[in-house]
C-alpha angles and dihedrals in degrees: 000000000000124000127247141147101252089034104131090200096060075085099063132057118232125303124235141175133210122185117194119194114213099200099193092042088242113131122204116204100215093087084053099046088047079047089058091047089060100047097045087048084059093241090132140350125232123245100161138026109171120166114199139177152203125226125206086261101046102265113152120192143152109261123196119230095268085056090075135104120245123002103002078171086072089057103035091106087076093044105123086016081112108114095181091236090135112090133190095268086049093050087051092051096049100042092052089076098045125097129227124296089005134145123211134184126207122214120200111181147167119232106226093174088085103045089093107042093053082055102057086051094050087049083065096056096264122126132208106249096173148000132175148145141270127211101232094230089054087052094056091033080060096043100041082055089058089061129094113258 
């Protein structure tokens, strides 16, 4: 993202993704219930919540809360936080790394953390001129190639 003074998205704080792969199709609740921590402690805010699945022949597709297997009731509280954001491309992509009989949920999610501290710099005359993500294996892929061998 590049600054400037009638960017839009000066308002808002990076932008990141997570995607968790539950193998057995079985979701706990405790990682949501920690999401919503964080959320309500005003760490991040919540763009997308998708939920997808693979079927046994390779079928993926969105599924709805009550879609889910077990206690939807234990999840209901992210039912409608779909924004749609997920398209097709994105469904094949993703699909590509489940595993059968599989559900996933996708997190997009703002990071409000930083919102502050971008402020108090701007308040000194800088200006944000980037931000981005980085996969976590390409950071110790990157680090373990620093290293003597």
């Amino acid at each position: 993202m590049v600054d400037s003074p009638d960017n839009a998205a000066d308002d808002l704080g990076p932008i990141d993704f997570i995607v968790v792969e539950f193998p057995d199709g079985v979701i706990g609740t405790e990682g949501f219930d920690e999401l919503l921590a964080l959320v309500d402690r005003g760490v991040i805010g919540i763009i997308d919540v998708e939920f997808i699945a693979k079927d046994s022949g390779g079928t993926v597709r969105k599924v709805g809360i009550a879609e889910l297997p077990g206690d939807g009731n234990a999840l209901s509280v992210w039912d409608g936080s779909s924004s749609g954001l997920l398209d097709q491309d994105d469904l094949a992509e993703l699909g590509a790394s489940l595993t059968s009989e599989s559900i996933a949920v996708v997190v997009v999610f703002e990071n409000l953390w930083i919102l502050g501290l971008v402020d108090r710099w701007r308040h000194q005359g800088a200006r944000l001129i980037a931000d981005g993500g980085l996969s976590a294996a390409d950071v110790v892929a990157a680090l373990d190639a620093t290293e003597p061998a």
